[in-house]
CHARMM internal coordinates of N, CA and C (Angstrom, degrees):
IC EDIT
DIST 1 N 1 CA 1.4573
DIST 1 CA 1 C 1.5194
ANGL 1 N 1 CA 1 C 107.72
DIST 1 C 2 N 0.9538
ANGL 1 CA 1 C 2 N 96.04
DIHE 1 N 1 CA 1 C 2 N 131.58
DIST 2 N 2 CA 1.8667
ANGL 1 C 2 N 2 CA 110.57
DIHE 1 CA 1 C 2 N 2 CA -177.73
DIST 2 CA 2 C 1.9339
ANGL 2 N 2 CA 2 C 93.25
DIHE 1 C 2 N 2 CA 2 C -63.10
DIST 2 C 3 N 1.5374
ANGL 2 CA 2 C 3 N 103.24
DIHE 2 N 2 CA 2 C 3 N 159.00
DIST 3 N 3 CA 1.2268
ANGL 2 C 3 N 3 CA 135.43
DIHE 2 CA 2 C 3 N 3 CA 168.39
DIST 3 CA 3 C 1.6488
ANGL 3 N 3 CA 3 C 108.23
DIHE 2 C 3 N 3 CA 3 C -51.27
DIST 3 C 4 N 1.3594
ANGL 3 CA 3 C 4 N 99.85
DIHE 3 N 3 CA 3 C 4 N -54.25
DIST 4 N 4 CA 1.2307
ANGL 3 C 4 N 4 CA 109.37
DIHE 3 CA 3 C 4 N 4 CA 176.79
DIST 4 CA 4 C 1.5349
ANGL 4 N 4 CA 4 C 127.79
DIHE 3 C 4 N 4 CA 4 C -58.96
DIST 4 C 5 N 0.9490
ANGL 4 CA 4 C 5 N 99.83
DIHE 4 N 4 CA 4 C 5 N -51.18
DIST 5 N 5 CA 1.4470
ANGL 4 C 5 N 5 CA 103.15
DIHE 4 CA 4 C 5 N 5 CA -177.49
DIST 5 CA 5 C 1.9349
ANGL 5 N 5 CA 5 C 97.12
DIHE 4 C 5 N 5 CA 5 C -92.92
DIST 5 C 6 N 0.9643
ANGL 5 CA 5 C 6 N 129.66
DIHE 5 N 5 CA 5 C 6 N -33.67
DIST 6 N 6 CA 1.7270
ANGL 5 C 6 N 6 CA 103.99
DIHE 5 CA 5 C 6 N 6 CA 151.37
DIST 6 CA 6 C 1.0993
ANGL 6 N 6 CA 6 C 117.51
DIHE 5 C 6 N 6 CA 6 C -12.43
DIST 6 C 7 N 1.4669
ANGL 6 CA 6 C 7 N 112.99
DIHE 6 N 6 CA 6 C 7 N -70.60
DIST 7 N 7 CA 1.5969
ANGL 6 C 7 N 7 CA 122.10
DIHE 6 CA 6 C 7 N 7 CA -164.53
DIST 7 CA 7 C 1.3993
ANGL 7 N 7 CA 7 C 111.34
DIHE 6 C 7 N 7 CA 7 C -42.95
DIST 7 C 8 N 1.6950
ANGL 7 CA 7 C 8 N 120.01
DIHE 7 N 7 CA 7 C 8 N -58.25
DIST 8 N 8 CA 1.0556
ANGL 7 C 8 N 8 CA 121.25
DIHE 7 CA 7 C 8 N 8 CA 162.91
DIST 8 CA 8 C 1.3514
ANGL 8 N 8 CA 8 C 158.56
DIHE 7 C 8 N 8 CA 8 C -9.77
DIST 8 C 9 N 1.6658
ANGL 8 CA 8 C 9 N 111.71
DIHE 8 N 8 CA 8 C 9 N -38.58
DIST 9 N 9 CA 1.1703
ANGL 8 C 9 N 9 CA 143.68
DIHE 8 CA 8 C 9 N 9 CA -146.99
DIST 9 CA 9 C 1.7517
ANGL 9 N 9 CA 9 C 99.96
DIHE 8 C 9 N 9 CA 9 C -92.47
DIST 9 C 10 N 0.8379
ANGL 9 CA 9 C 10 N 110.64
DIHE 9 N 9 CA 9 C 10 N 133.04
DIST 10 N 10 CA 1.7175
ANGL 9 C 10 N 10 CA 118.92
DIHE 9 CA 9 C 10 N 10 CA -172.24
DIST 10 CA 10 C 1.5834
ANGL 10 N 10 CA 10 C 92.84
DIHE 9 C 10 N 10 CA 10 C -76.29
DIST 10 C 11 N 1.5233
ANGL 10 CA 10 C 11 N 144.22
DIHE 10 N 10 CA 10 C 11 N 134.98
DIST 11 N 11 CA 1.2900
ANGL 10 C 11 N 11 CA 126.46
DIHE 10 CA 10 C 11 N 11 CA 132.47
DIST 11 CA 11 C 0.7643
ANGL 11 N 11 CA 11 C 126.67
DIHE 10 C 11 N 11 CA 11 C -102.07
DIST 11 C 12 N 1.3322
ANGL 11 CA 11 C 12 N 139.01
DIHE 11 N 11 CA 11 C 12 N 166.65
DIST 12 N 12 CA 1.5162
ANGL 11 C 12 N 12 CA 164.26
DIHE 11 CA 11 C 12 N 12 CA 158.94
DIST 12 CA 12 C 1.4827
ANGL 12 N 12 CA 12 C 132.42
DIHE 11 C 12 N 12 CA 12 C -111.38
DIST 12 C 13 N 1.6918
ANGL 12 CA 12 C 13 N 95.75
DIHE 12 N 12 CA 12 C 13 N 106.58
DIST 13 N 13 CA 1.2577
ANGL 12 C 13 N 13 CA 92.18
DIHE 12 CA 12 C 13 N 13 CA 176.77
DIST 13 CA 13 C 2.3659
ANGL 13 N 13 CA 13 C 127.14
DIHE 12 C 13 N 13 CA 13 C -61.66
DIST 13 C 14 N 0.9352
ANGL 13 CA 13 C 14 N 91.80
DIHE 13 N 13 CA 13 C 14 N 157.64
DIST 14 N 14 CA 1.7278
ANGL 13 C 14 N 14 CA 93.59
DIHE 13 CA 13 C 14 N 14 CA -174.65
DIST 14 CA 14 C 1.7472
ANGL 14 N 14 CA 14 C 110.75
DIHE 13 C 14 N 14 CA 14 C -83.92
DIST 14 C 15 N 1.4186
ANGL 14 CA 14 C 15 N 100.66
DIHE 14 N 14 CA 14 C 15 N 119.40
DIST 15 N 15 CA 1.1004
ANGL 14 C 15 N 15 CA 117.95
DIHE 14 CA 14 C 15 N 15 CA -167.87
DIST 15 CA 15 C 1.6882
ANGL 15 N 15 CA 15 C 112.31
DIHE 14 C 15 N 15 CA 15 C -44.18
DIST 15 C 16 N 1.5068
ANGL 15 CA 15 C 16 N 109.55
DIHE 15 N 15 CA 15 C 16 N -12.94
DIST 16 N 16 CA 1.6157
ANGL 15 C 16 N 16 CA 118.66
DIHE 15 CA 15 C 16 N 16 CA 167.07
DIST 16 CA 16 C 1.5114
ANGL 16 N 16 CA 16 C 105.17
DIHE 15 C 16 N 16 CA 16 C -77.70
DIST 16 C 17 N 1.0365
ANGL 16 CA 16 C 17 N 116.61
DIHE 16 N 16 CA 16 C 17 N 0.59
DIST 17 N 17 CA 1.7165
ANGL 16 C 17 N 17 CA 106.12
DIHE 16 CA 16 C 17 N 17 CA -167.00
DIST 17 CA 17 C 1.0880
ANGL 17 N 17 CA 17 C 105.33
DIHE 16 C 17 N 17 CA 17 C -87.95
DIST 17 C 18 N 1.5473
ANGL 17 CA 17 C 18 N 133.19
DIHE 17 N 17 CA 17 C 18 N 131.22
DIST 18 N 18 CA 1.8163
ANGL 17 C 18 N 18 CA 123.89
DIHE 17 CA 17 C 18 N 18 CA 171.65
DIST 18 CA 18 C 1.5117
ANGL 18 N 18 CA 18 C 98.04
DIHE 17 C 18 N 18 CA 18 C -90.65
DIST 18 C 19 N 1.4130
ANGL 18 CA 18 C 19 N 113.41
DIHE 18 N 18 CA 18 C 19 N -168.78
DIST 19 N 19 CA 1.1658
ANGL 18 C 19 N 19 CA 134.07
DIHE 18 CA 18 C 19 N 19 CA 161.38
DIST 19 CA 19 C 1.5177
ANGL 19 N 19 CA 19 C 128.70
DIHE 18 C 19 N 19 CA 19 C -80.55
DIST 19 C 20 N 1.3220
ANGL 19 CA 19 C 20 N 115.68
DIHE 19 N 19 CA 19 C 20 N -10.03
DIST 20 N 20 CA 1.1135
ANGL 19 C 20 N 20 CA 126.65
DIHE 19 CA 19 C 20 N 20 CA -168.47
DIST 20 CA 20 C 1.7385
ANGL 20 N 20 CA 20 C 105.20
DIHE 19 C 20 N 20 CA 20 C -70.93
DIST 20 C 21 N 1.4415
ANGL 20 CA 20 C 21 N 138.59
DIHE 20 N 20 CA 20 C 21 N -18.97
DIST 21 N 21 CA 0.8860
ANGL 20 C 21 N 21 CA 120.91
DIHE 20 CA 20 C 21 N 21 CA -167.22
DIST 21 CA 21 C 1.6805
ANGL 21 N 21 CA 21 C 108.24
DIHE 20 C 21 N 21 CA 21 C 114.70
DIST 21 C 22 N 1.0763
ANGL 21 CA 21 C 22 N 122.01
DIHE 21 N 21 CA 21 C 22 N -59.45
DIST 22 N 22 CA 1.0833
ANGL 21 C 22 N 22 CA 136.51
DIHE 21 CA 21 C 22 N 22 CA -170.81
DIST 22 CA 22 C 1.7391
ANGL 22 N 22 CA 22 C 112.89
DIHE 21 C 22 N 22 CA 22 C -43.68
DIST 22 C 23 N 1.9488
ANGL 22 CA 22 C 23 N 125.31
DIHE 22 N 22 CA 22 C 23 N -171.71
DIST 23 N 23 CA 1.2990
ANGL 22 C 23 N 23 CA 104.21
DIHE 22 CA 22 C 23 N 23 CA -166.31
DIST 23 CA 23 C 1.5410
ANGL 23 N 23 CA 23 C 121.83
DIHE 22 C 23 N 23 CA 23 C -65.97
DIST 23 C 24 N 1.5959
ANGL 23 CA 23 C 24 N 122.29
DIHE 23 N 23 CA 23 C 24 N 114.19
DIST 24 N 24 CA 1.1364
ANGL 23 C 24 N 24 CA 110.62
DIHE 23 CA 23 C 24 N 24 CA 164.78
DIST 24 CA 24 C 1.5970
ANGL 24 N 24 CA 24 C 120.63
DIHE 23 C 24 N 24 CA 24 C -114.49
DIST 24 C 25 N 1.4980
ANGL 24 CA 24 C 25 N 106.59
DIHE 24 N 24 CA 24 C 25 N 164.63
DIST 25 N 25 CA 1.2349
ANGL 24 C 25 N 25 CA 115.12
DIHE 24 CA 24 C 25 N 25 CA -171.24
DIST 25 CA 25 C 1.1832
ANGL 25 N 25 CA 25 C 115.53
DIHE 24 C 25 N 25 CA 25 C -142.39
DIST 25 C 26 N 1.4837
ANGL 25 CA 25 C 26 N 112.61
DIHE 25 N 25 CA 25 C 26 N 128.54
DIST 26 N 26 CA 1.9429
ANGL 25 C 26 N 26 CA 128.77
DIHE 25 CA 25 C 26 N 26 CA -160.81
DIST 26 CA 26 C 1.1463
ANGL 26 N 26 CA 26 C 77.99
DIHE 25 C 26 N 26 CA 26 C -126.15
DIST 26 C 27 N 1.3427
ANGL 26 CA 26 C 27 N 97.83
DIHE 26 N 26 CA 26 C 27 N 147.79
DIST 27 N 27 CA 1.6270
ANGL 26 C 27 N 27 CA 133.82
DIHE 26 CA 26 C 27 N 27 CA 149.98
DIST 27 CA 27 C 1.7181
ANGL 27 N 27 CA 27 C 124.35
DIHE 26 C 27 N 27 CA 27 C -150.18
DIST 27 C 28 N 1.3638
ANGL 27 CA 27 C 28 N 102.82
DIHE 27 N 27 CA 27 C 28 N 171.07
DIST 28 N 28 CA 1.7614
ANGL 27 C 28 N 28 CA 96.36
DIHE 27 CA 27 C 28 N 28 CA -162.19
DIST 28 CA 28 C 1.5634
ANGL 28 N 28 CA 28 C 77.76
DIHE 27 C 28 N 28 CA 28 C -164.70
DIST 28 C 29 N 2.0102
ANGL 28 CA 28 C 29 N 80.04
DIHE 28 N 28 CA 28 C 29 N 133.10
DIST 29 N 29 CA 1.5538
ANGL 28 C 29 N 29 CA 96.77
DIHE 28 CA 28 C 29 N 29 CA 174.36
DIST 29 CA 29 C 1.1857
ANGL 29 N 29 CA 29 C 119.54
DIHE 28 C 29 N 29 CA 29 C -93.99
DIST 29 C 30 N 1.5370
ANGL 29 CA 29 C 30 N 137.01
DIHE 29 N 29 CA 29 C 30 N 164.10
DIST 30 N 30 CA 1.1112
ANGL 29 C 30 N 30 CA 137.05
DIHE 29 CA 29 C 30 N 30 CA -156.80
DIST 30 CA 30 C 2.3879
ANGL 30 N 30 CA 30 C 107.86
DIHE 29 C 30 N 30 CA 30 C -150.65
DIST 30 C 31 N 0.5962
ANGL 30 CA 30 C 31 N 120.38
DIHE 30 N 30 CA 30 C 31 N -156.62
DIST 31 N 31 CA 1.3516
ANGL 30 C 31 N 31 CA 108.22
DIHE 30 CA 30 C 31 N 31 CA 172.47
DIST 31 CA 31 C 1.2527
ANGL 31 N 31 CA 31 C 131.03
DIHE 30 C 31 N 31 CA 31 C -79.26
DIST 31 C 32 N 1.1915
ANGL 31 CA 31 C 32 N 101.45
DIHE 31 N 31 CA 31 C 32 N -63.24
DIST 32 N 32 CA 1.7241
ANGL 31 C 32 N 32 CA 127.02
DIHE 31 CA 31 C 32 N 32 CA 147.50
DIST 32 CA 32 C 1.1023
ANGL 32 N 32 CA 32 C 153.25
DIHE 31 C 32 N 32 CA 32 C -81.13
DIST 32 C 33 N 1.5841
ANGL 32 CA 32 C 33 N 99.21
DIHE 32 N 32 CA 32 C 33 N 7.71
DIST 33 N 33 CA 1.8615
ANGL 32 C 33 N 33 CA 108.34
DIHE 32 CA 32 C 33 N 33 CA -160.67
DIST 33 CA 33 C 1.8060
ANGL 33 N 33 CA 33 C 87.28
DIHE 32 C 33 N 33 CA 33 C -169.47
DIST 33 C 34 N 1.5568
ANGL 33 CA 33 C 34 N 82.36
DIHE 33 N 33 CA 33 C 34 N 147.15
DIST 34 N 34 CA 1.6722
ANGL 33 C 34 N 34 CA 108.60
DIHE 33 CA 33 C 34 N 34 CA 177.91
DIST 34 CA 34 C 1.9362
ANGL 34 N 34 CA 34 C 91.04
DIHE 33 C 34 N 34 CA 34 C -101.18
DIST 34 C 35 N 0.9917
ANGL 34 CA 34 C 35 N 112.23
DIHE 34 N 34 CA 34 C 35 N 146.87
DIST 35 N 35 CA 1.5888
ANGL 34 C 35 N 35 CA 123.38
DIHE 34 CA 34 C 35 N 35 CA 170.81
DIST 35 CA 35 C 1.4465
ANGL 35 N 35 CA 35 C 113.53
DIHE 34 C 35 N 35 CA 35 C -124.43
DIST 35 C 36 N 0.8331
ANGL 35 CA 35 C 36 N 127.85
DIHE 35 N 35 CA 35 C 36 N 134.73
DIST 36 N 36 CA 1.9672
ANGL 35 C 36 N 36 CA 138.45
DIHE 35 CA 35 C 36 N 36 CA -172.98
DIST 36 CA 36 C 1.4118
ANGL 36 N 36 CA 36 C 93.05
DIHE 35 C 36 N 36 CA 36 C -139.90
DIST 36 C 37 N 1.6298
ANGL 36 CA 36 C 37 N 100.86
DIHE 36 N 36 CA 36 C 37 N 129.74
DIST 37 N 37 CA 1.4589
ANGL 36 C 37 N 37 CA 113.56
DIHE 36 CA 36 C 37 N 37 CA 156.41
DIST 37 CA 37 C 1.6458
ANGL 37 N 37 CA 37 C 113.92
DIHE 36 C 37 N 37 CA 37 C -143.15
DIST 37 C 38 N 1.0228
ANGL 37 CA 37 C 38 N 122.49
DIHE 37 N 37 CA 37 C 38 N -169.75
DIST 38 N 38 CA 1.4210
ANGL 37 C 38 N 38 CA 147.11
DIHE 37 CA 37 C 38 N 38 CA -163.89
DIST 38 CA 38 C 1.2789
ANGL 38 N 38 CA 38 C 92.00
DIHE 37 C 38 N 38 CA 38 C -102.73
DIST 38 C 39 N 1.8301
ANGL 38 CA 38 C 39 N 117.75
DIHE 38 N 38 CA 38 C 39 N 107.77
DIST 39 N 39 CA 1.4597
ANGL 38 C 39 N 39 CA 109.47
DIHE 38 CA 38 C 39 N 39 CA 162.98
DIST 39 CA 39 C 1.3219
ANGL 39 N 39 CA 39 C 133.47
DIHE 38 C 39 N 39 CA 39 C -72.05
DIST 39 C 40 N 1.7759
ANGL 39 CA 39 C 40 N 111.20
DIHE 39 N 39 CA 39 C 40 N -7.35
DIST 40 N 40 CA 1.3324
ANGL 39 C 40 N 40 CA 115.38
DIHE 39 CA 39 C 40 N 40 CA 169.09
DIST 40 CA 40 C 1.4222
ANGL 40 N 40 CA 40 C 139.53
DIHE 39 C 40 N 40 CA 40 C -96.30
DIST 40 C 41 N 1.9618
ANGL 40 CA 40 C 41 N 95.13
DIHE 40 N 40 CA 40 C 41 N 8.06
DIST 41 N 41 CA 0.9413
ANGL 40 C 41 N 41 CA 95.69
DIHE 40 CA 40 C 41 N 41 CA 165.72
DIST 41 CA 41 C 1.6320
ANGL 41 N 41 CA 41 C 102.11
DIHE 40 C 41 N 41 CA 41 C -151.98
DIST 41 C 42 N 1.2987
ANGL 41 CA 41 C 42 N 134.34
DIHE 41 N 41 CA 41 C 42 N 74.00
DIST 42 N 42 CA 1.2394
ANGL 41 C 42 N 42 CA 141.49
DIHE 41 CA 41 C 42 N 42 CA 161.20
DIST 42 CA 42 C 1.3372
ANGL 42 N 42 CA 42 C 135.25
DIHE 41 C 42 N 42 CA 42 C -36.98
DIST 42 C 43 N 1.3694
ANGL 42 CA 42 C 43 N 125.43
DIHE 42 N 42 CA 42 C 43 N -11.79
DIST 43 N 43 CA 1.1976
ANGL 42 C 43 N 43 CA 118.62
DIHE 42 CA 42 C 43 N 43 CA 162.62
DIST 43 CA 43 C 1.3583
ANGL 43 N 43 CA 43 C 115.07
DIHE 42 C 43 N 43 CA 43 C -85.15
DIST 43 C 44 N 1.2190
ANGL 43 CA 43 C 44 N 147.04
DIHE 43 N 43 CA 43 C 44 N -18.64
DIST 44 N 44 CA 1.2257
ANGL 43 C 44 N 44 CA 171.57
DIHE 43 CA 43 C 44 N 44 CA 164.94
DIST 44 CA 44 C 1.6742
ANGL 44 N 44 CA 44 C 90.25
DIHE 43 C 44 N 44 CA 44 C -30.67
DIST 44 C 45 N 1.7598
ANGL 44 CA 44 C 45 N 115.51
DIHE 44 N 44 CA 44 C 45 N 142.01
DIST 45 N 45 CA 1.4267
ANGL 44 C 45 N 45 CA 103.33
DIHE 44 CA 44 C 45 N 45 CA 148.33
DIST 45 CA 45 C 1.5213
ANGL 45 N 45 CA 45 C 130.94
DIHE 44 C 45 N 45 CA 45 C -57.74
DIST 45 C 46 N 1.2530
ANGL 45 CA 45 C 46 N 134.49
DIHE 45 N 45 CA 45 C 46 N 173.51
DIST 46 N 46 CA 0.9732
ANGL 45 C 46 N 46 CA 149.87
DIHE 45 CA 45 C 46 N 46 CA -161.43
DIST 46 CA 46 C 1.1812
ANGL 46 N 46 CA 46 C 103.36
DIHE 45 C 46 N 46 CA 46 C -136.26
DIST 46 C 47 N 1.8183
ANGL 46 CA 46 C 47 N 120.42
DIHE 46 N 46 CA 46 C 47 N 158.10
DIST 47 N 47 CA 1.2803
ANGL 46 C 47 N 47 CA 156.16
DIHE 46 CA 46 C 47 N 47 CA -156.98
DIST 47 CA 47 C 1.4827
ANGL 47 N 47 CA 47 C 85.85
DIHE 46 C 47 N 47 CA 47 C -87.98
DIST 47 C 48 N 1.2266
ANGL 47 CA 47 C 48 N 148.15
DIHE 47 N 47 CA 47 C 48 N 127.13
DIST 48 N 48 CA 1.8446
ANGL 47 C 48 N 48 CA 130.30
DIHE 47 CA 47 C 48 N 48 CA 119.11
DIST 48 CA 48 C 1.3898
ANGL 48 N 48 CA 48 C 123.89
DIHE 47 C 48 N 48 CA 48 C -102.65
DIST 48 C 49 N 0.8387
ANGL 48 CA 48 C 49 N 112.22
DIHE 48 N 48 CA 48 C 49 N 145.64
DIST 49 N 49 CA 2.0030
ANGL 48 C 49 N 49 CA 124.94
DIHE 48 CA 48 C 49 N 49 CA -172.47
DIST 49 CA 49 C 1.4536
ANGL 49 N 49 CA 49 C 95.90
DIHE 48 C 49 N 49 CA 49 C -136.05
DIST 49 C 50 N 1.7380
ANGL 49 CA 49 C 50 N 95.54
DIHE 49 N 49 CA 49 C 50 N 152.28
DIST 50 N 50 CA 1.4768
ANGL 49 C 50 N 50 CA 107.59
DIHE 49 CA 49 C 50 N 50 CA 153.38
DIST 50 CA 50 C 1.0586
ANGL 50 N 50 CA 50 C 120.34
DIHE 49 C 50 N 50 CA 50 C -87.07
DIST 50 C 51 N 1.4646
ANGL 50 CA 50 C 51 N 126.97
DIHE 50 N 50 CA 50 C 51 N 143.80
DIST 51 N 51 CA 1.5122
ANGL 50 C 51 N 51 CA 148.44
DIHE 50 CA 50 C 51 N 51 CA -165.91
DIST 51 CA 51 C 1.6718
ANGL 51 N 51 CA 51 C 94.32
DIHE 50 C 51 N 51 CA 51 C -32.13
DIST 51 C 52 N 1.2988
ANGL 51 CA 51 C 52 N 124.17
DIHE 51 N 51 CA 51 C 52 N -73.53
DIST 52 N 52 CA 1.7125
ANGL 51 C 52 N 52 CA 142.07
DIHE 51 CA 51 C 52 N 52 CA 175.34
DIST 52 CA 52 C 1.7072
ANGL 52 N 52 CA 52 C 106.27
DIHE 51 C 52 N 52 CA 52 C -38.27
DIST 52 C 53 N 1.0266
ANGL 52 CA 52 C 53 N 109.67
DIHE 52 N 52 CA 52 C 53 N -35.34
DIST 53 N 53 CA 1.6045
ANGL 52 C 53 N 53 CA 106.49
DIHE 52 CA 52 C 53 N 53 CA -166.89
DIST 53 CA 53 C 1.9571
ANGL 53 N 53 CA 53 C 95.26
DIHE 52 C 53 N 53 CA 53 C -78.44
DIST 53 C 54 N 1.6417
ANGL 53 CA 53 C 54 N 100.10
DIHE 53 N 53 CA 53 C 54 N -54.97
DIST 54 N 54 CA 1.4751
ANGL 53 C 54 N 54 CA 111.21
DIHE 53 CA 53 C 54 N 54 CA 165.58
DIST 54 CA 54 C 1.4744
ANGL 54 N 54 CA 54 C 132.06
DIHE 53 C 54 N 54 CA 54 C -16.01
DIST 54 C 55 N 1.5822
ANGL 54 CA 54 C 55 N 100.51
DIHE 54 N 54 CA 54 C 55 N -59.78
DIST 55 N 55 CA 1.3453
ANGL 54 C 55 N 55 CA 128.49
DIHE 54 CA 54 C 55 N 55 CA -175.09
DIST 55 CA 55 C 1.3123
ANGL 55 N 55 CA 55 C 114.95
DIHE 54 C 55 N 55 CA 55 C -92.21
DIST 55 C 56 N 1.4062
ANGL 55 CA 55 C 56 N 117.85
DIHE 55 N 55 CA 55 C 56 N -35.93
DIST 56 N 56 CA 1.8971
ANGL 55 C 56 N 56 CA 99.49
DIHE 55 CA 55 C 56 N 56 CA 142.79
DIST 56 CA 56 C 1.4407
ANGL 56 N 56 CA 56 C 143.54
DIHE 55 C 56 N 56 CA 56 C -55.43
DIST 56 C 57 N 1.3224
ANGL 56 CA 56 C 57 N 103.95
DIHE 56 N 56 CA 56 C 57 N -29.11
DIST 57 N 57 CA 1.4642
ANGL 56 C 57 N 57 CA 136.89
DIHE 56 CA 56 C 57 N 57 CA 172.49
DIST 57 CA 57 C 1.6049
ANGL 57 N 57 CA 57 C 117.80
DIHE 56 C 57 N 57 CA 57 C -61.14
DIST 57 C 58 N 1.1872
ANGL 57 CA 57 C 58 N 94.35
DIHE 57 N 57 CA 57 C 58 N -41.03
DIST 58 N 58 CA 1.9434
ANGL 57 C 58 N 58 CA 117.60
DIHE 57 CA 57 C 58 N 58 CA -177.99
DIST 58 CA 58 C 1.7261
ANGL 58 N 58 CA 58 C 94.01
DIHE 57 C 58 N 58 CA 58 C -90.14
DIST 58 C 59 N 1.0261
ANGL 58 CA 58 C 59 N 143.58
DIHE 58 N 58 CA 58 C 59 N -51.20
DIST 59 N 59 CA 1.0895
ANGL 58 C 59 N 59 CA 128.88
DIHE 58 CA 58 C 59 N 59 CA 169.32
DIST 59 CA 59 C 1.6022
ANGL 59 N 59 CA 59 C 139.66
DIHE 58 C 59 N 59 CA 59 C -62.07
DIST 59 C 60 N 1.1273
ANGL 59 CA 59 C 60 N 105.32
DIHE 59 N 59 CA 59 C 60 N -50.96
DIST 60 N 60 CA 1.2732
ANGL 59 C 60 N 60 CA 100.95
DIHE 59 CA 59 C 60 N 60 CA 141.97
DIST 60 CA 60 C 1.4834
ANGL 60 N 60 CA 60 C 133.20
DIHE 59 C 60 N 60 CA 60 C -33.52
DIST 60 C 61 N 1.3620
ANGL 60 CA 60 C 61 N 112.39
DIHE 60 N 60 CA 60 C 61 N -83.14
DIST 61 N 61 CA 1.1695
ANGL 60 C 61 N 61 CA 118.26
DIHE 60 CA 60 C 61 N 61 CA 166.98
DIST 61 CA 61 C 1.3498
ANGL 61 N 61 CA 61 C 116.97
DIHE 60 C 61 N 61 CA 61 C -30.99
DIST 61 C 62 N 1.5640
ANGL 61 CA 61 C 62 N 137.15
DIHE 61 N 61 CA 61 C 62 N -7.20
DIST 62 N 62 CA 1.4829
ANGL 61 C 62 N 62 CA 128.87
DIHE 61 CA 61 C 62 N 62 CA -155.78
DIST 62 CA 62 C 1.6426
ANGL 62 N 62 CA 62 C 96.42
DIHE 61 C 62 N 62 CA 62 C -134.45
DIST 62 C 63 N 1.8157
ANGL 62 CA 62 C 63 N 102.31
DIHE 62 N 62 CA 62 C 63 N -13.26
DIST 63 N 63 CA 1.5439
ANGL 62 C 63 N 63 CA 105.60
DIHE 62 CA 62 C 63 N 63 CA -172.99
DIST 63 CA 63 C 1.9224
ANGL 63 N 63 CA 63 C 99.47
DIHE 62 C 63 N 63 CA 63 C -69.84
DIST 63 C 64 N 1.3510
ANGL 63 CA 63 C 64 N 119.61
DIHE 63 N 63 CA 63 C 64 N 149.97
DIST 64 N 64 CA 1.5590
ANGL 63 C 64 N 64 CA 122.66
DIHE 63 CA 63 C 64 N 64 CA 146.89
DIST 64 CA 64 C 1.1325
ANGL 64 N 64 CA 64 C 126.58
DIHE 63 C 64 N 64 CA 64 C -25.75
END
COOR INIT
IC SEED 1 N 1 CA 1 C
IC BUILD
């Protein structure tokens, strides 16, 4: 994904994230790709996945 259209990209912080500073995690969907970054440090590159890789990723993560 171009620079440009980076900019674009809506994020969202993760409903686990407090205010305190501590680990948070944004992401912003896009057509083809889930994006995850570091809310404390946003200039940093960023994570992209395809939607499928995402949703294996989220399940897992949610399995026991």
């Amino acid at each position: 994904m171009s620079a440009e259209s980076s900019r674009q990209l809506v994020w969202r912080k993760s409903s686990y994230s407090g205010n305190e500073g501590g680990e948070c995690v944004e992401m912003a969907l896009a057509a083809e790709s889930i994006h995850v970054r570091d809310s404390k440090d946003i200039h940093r590159p960023h994570l992209s996945v395809r939607a499928d890789g995402w949703a294996a990723f989220v399940a897992f993560a949610a399995a026991d």
